[in-house]
Biotite code that builds the C-alpha atoms (Angstrom):
import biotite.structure as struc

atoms = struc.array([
    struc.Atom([4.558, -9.794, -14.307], chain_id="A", res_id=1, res_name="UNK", atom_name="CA", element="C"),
    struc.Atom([2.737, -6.340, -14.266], chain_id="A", res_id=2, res_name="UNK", atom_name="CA", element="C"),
    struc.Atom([4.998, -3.282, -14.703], chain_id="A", res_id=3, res_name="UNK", atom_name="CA", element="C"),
    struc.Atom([3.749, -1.277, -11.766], chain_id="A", res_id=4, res_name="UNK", atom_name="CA", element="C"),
    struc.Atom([4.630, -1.579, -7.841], chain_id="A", res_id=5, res_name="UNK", atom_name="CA", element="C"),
    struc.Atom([3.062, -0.614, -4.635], chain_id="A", res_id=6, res_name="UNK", atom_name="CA", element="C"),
    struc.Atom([4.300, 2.954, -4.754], chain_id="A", res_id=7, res_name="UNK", atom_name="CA", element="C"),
    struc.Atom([3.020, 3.076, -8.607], chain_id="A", res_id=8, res_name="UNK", atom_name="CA", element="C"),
    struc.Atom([0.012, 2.576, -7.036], chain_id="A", res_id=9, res_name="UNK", atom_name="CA", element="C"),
    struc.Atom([0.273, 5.121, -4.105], chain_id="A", res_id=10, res_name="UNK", atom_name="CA", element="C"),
    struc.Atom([1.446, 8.022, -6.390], chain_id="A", res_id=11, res_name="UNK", atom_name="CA", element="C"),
    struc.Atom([-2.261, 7.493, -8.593], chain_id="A", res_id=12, res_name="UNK", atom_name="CA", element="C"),
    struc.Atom([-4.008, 7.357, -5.388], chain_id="A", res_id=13, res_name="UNK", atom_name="CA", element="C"),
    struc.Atom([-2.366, 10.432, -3.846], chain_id="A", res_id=14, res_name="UNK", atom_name="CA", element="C"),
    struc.Atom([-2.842, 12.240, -7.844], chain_id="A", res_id=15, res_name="UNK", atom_name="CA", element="C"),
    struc.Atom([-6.608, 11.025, -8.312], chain_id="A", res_id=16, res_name="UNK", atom_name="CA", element="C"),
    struc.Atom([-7.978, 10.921, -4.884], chain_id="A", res_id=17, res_name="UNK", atom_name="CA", element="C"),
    struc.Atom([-6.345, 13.734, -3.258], chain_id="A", res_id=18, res_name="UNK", atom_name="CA", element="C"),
    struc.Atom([-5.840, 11.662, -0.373], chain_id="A", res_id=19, res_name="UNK", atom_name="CA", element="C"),
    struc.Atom([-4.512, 12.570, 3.097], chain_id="A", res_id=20, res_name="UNK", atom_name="CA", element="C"),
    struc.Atom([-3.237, 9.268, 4.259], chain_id="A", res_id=21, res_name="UNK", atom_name="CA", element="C"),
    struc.Atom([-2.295, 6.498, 1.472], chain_id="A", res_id=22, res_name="UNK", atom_name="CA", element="C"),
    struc.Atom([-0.507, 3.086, 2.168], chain_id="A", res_id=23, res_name="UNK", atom_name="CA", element="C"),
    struc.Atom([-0.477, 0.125, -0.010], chain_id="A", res_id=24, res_name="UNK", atom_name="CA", element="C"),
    struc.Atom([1.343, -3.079, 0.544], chain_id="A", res_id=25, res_name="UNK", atom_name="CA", element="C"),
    struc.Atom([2.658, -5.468, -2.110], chain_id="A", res_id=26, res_name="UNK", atom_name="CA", element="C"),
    struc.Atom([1.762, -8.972, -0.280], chain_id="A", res_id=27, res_name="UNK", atom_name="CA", element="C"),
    struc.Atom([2.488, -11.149, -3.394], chain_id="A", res_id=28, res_name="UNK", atom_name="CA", element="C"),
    struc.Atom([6.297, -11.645, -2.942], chain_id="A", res_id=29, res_name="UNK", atom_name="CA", element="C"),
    struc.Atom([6.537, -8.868, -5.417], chain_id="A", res_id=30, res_name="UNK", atom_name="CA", element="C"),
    struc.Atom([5.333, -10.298, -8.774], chain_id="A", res_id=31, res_name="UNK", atom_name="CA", element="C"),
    struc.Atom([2.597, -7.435, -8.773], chain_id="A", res_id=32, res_name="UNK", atom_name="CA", element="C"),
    struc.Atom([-0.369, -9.075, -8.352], chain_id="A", res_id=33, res_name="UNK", atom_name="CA", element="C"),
    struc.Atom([-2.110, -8.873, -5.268], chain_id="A", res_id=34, res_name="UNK", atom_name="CA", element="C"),
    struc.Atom([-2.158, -5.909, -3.125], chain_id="A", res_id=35, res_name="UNK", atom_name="CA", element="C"),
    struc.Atom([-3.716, -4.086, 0.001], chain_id="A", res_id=36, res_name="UNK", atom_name="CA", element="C"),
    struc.Atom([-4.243, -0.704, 0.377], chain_id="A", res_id=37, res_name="UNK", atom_name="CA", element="C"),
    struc.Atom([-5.567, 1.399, 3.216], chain_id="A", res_id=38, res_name="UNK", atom_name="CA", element="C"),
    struc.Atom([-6.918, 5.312, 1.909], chain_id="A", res_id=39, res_name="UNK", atom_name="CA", element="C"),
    struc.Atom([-7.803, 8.052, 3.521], chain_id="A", res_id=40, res_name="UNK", atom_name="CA", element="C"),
    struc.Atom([-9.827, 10.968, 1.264], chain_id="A", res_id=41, res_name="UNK", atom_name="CA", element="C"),
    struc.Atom([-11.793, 13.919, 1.790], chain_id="A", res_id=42, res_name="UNK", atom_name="CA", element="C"),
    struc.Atom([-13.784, 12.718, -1.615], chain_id="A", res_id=43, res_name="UNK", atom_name="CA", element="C"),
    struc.Atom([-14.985, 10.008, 0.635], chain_id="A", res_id=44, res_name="UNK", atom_name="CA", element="C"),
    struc.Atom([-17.259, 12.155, 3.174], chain_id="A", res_id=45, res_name="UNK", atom_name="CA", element="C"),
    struc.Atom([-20.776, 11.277, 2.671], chain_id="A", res_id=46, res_name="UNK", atom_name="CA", element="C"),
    struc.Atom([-20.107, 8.068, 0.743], chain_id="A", res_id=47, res_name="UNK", atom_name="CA", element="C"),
    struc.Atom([-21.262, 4.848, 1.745], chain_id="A", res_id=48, res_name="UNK", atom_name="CA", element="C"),
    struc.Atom([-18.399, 1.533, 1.691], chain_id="A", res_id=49, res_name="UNK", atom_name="CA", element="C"),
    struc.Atom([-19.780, 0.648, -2.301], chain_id="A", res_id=50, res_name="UNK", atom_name="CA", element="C"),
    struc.Atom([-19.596, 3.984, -3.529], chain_id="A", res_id=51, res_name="UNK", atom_name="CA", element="C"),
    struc.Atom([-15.868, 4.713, -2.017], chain_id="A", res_id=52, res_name="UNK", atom_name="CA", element="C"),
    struc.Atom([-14.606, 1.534, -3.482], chain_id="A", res_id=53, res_name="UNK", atom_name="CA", element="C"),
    struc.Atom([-15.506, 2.657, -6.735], chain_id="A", res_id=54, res_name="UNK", atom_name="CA", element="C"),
    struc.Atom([-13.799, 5.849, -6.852], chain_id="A", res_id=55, res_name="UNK", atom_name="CA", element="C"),
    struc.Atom([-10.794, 3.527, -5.496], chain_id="A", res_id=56, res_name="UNK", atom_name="CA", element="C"),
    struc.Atom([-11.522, 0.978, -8.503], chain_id="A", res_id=57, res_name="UNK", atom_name="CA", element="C"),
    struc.Atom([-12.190, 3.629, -10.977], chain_id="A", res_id=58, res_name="UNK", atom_name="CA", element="C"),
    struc.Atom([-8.555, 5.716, -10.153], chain_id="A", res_id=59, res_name="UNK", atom_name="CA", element="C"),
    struc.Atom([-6.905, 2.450, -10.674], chain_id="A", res_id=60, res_name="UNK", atom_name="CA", element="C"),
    struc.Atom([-8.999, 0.846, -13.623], chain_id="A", res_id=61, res_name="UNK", atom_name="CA", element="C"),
    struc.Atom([-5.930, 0.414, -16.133], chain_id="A", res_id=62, res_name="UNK", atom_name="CA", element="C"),
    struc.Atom([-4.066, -1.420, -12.925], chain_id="A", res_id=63, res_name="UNK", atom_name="CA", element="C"),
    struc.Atom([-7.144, -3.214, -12.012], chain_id="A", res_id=64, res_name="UNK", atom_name="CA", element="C"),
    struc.Atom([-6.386, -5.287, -14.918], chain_id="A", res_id=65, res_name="UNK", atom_name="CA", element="C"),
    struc.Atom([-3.361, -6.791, -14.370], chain_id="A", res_id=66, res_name="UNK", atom_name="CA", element="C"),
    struc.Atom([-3.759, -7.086, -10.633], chain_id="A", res_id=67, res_name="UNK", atom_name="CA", element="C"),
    struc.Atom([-5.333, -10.552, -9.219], chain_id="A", res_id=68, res_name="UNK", atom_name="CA", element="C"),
    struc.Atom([-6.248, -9.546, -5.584], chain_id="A", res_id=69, res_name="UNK", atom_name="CA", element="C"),
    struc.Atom([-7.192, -6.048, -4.172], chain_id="A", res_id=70, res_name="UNK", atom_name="CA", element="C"),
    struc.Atom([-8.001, -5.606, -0.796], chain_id="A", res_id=71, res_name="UNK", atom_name="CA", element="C"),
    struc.Atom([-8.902, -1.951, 0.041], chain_id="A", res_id=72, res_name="UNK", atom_name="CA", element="C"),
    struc.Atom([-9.904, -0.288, 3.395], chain_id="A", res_id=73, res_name="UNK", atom_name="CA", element="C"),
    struc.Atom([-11.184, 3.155, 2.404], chain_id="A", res_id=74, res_name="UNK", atom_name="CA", element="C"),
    struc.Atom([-12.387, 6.176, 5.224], chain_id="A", res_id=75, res_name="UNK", atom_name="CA", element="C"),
    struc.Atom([-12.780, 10.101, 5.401], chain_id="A", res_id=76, res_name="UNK", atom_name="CA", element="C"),
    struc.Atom([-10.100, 11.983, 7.606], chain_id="A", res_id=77, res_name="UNK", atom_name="CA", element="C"),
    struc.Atom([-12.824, 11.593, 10.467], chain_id="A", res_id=78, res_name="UNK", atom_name="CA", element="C"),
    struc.Atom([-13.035, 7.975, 10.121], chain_id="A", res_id=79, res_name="UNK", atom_name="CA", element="C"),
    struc.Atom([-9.147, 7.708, 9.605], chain_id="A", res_id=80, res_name="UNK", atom_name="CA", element="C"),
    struc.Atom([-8.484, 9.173, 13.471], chain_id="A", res_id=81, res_name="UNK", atom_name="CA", element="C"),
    struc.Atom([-11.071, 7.453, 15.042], chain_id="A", res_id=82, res_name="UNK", atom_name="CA", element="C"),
    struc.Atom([-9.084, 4.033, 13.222], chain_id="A", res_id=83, res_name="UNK", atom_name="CA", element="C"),
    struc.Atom([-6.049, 4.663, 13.009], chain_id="A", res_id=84, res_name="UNK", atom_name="CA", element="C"),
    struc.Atom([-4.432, 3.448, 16.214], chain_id="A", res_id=85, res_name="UNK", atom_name="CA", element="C"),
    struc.Atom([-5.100, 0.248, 15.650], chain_id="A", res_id=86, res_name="UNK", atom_name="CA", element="C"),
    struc.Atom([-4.598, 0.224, 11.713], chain_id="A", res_id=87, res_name="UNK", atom_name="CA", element="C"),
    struc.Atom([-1.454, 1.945, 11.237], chain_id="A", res_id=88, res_name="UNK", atom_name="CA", element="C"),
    struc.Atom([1.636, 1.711, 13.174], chain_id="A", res_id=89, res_name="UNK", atom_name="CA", element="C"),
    struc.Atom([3.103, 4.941, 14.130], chain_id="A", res_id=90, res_name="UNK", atom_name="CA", element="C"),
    struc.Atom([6.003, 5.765, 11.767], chain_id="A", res_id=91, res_name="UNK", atom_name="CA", element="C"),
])
């Protein structure tokens, strides 16, 4: 069982990523091993789909390693209001 949660995982997003929107979701039943995360960045502008997973993959490289699954929908703050009606549920 890893030793980090969802929000472990939102708070290095938010630190290395500088992100404006951040959510992930724990969808193994909470053993910590598979997780999707939607992440909205201004270091994404300009960036094509491969190279913004990477900076996702490379801010959570230590957690990479214990988690099985990683599903990851990445987009600048343009993208993110274009999308976000139907992605995120207004809280």
């Amino acid at each position: 069982m890893s030793q980090f949660n969802a929000m472990t995982l939102v708070h290095k997003l938010k630190e290395q990523l500088n992100t404006q929107y951040v959510n992930v979701e724990d969808e193994s039943d909470g053993c910590g091993a598979k997780f999707s995360a939607t992440i909205v960045s201004e270091q994404f502008v300009g960036k094509s789909l491969l190279e913004k997973h990477r900076l996702v993959n490379k801010a959570l490289a230590e957690e990479l390693k214990e988690i099985h699954a990683f599903s990851q929908k990445t987009y600048t703050p343009e993208e993110w209001e274009k999308v976000k009606p139907q992605e995120e549920p207004e809280e």
